[in-house]
ChimeraX commands (.cxc) that place a marker at each C-alpha (Angstrom):
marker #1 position 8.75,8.35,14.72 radius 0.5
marker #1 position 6.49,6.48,12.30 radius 0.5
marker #1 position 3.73,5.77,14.68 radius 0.5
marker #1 position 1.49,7.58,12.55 radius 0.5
marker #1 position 2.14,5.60,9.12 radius 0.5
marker #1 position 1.84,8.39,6.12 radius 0.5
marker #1 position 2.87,6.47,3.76 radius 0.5
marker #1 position 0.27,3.75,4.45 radius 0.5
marker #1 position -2.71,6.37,4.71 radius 0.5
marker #1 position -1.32,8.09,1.58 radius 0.5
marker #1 position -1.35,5.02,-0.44 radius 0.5
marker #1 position -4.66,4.21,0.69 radius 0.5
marker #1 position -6.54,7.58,0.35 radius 0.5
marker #1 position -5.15,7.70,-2.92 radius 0.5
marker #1 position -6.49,4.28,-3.92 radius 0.5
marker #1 position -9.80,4.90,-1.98 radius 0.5
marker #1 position -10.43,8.04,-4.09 radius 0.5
marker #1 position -9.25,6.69,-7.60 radius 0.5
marker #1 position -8.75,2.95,-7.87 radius 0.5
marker #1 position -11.96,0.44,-7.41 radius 0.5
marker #1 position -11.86,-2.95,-9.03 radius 0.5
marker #1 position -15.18,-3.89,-10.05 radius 0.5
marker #1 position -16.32,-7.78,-10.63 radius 0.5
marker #1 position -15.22,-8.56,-13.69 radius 0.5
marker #1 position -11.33,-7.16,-13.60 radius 0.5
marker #1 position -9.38,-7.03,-10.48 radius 0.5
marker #1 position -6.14,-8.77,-11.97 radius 0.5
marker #1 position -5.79,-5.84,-14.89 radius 0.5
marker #1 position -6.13,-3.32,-12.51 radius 0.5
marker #1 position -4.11,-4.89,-9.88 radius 0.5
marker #1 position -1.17,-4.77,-12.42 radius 0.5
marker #1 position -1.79,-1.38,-13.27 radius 0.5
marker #1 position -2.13,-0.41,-9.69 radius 0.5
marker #1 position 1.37,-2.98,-8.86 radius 0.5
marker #1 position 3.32,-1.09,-11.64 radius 0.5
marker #1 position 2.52,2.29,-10.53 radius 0.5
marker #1 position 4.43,1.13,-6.88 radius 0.5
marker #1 position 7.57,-0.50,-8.47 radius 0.5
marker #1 position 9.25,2.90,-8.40 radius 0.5
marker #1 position 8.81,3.54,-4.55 radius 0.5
marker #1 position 9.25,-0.22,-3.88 radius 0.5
marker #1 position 12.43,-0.51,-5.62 radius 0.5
marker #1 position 13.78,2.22,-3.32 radius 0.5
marker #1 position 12.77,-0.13,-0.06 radius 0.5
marker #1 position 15.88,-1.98,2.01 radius 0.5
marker #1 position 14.93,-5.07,3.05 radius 0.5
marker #1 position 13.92,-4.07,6.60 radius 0.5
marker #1 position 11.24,-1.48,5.11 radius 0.5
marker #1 position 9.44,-4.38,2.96 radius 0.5
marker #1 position 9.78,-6.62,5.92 radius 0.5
marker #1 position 8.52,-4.33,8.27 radius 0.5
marker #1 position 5.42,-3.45,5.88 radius 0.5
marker #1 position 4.84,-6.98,5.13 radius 0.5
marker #1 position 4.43,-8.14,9.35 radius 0.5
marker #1 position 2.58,-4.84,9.68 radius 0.5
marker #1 position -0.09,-5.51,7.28 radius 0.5
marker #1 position -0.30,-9.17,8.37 radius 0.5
marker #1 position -1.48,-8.48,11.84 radius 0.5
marker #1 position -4.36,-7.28,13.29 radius 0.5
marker #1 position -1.93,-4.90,15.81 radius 0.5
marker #1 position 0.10,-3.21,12.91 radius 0.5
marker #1 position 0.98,-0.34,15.01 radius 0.5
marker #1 position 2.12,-2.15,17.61 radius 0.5
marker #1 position 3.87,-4.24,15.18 radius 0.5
marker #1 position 5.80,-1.32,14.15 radius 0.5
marker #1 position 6.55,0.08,17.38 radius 0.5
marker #1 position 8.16,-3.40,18.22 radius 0.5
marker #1 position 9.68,-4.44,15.16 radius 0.5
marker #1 position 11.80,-0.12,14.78 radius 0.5
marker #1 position 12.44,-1.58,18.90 radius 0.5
marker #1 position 14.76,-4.57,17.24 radius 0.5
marker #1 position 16.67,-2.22,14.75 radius 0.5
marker #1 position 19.85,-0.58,15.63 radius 0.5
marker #1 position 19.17,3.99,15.22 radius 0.5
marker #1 position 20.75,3.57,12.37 radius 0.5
marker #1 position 18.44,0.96,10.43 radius 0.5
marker #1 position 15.36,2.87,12.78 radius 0.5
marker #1 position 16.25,6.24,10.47 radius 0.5
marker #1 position 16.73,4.68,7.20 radius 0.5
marker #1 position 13.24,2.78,7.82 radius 0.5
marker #1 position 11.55,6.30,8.45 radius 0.5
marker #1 position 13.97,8.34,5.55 radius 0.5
marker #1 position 12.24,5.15,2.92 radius 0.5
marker #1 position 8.93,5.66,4.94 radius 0.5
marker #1 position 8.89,9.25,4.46 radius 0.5
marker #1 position 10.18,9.41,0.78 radius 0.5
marker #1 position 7.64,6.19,-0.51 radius 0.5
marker #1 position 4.20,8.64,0.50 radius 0.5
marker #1 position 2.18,8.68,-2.13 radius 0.5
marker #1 position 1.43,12.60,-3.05 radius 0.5
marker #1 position 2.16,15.38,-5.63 radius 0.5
marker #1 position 5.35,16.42,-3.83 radius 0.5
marker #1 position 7.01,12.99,-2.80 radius 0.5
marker #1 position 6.12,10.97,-5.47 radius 0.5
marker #1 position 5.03,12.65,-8.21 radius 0.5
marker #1 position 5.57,9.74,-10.88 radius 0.5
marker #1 position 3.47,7.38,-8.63 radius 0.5
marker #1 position 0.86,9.71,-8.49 radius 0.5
marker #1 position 0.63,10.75,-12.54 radius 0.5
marker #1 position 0.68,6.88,-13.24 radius 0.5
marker #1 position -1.87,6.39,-10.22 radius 0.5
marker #1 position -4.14,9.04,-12.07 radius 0.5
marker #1 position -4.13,7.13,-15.23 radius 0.5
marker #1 position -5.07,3.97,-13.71 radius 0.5
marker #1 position -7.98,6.25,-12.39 radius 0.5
marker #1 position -9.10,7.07,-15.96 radius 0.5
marker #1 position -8.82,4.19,-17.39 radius 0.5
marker #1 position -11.10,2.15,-15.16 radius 0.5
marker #1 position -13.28,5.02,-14.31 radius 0.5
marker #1 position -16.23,3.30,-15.99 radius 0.5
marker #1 position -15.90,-0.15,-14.58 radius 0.5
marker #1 position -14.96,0.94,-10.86 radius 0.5
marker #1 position -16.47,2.86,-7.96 radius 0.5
marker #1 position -14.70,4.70,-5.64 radius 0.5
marker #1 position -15.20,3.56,-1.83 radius 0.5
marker #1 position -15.99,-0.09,-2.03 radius 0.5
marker #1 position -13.61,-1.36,0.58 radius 0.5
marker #1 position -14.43,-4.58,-0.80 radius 0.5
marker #1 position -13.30,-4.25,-4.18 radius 0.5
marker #1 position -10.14,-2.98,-2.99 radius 0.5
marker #1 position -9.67,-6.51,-0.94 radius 0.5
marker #1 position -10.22,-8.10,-4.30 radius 0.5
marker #1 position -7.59,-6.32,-5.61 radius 0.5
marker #1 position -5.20,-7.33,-2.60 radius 0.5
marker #1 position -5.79,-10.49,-3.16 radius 0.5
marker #1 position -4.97,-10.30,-6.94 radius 0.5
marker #1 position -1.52,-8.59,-6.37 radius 0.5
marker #1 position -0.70,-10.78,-3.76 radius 0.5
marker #1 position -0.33,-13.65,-6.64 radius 0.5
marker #1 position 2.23,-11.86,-7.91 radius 0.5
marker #1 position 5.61,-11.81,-6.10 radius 0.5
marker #1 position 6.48,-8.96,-7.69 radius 0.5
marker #1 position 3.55,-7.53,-6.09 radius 0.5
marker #1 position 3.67,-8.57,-2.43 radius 0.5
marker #1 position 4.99,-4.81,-1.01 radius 0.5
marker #1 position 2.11,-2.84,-3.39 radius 0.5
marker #1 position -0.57,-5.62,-1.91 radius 0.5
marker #1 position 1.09,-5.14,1.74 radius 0.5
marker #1 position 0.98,-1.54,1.34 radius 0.5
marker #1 position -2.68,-1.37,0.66 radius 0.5
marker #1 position -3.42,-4.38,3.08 radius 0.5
marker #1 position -1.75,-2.33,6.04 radius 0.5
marker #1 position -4.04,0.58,5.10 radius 0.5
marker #1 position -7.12,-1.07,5.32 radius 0.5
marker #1 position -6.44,-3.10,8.54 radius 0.5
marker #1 position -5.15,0.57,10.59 radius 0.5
marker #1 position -8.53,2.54,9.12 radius 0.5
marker #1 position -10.81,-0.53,10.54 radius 0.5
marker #1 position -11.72,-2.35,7.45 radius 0.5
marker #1 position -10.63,-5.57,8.29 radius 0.5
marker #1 position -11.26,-8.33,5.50 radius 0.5
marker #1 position -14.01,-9.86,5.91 radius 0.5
marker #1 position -15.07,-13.73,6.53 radius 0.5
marker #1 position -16.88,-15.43,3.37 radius 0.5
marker link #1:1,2 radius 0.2
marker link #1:2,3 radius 0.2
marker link #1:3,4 radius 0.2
marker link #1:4,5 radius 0.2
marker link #1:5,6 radius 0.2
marker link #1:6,7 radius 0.2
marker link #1:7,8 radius 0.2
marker link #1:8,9 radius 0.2
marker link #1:9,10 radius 0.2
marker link #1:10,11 radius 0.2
marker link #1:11,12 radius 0.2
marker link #1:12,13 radius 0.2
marker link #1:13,14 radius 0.2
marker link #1:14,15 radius 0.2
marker link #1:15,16 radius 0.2
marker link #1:16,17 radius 0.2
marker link #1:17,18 radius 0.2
marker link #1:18,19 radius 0.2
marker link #1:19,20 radius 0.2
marker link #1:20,21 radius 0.2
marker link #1:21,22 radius 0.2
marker link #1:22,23 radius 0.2
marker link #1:23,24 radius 0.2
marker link #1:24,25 radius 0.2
marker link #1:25,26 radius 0.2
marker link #1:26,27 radius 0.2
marker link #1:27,28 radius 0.2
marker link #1:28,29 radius 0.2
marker link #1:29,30 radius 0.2
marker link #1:30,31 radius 0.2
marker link #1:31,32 radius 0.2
marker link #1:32,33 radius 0.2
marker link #1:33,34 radius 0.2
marker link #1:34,35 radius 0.2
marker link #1:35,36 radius 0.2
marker link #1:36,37 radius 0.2
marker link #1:37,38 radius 0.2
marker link #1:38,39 radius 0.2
marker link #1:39,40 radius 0.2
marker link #1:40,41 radius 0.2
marker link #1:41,42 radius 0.2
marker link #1:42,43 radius 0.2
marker link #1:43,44 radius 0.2
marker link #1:44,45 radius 0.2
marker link #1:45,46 radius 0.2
marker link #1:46,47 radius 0.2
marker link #1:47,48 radius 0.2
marker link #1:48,49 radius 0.2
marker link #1:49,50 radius 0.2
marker link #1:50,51 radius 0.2
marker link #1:51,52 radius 0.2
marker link #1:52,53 radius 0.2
marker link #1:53,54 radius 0.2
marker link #1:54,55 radius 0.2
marker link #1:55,56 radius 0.2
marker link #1:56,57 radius 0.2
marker link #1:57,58 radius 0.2
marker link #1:58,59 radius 0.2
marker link #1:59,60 radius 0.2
marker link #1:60,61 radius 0.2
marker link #1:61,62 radius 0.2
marker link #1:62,63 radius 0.2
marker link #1:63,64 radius 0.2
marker link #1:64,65 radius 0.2
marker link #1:65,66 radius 0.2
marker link #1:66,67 radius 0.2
marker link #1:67,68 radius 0.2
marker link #1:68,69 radius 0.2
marker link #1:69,70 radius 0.2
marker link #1:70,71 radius 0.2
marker link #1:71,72 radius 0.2
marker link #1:72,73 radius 0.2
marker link #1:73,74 radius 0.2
marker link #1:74,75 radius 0.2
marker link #1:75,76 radius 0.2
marker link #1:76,77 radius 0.2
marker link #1:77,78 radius 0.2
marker link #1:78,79 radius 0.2
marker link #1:79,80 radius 0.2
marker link #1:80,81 radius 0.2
marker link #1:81,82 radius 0.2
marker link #1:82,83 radius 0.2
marker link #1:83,84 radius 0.2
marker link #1:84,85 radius 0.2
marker link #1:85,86 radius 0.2
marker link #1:86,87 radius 0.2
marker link #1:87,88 radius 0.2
marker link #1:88,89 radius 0.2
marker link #1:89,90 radius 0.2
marker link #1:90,91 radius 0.2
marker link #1:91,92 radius 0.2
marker link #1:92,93 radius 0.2
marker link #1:93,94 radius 0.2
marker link #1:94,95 radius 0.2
marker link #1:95,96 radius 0.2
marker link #1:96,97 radius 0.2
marker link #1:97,98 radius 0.2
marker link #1:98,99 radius 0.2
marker link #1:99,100 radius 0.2
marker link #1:100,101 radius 0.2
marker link #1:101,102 radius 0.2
marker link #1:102,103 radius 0.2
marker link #1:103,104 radius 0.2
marker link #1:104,105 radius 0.2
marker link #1:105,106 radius 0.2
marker link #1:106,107 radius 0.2
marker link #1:107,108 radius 0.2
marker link #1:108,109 radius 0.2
marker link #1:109,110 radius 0.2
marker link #1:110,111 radius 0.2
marker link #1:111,112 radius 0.2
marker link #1:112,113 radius 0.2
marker link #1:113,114 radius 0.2
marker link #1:114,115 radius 0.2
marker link #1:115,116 radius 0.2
marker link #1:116,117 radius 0.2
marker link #1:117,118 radius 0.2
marker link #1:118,119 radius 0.2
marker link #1:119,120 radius 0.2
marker link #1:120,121 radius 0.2
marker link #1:121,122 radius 0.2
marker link #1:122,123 radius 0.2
marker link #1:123,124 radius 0.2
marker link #1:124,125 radius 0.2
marker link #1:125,126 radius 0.2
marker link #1:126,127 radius 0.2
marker link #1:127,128 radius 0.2
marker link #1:128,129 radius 0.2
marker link #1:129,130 radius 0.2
marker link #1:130,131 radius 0.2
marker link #1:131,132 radius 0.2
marker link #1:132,133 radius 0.2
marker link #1:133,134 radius 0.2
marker link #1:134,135 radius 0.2
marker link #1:135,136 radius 0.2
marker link #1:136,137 radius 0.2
marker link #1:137,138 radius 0.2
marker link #1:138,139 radius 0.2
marker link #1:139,140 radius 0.2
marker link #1:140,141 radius 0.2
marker link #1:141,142 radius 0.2
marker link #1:142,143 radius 0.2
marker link #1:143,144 radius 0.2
marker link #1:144,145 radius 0.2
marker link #1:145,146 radius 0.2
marker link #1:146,147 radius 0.2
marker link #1:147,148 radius 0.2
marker link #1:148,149 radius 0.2
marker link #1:149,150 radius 0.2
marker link #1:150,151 radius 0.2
marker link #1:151,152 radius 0.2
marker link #1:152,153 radius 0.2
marker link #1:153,154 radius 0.2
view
């Protein structure tokens, strides 16, 4: 059912291809990046964010998933993939995210690089200081860990 995670690889191709916090300014583009998500987010039960939180927070997040939908009754299994399906990040689904996404894009064009899987750690890191942030950050987080780029050890 949602084995295969859109929304996750949505939100992070779109980040990978726009949104790259360089050195000096992860927390301003963190926000930017946090309020672009508050729309889809807000639209989240309870079970979604939980669900995307544990996912993100293990290095197993499919399996996670499989197990965690396993505990739900059908009903709360098909209103976790309805919220899955309607918070993807693209033109059709979300167009709001994405327009406010594309913004963010422009205005940090000059200071960040697309593809630095680092930098976007950085920015994880900065939204997950903010409560208000902790589904945007788990989002991202999530996306990272299922393509392979685990955070790396300092």
């Amino acid at each position: 059912m949602i084995r295969k995670v859109p929304l996750v690889i949505a939100i992070v191709a779109c980040i990978f291809h726009s949104c790259k916090p360089a050195d000096s300014k992860p927390g301003n583009m963190a926000d930017d990046v946090c309020n672009c998500f508050q729309g889809i987010v807000a639209n989240l039960s309870a079970e979604t964010k939980e669900m995307v939180i544990g996912a993100a927070h293990t290095n197993e997040p499919r399996e996670y998933i499989t197990k965690y939908l396993g505990s739900l009754n059908e009903e709360k299994k098909q209103q976790v993939g309805r919220e899955m399906r309607a918070s993807r990040v693209d033109e059709k689904t979300n167009p709001g995210t994405m327009r406010c996404l594309e913004k963010v894009e422009l205005k940090y064009t000059e200071q960040f690089k697309p593809d630095e899987t680092e930098s976007v750690w950085k920015m994880i890191k900065e939204l997950e200081k903010k409560k208000e942030c902790t589904i945007a950050a788990s989002m991202l987080r999530l996306g990272l860990v299922i393509q392979g780029k685990p955070e790396q050890e300092k």
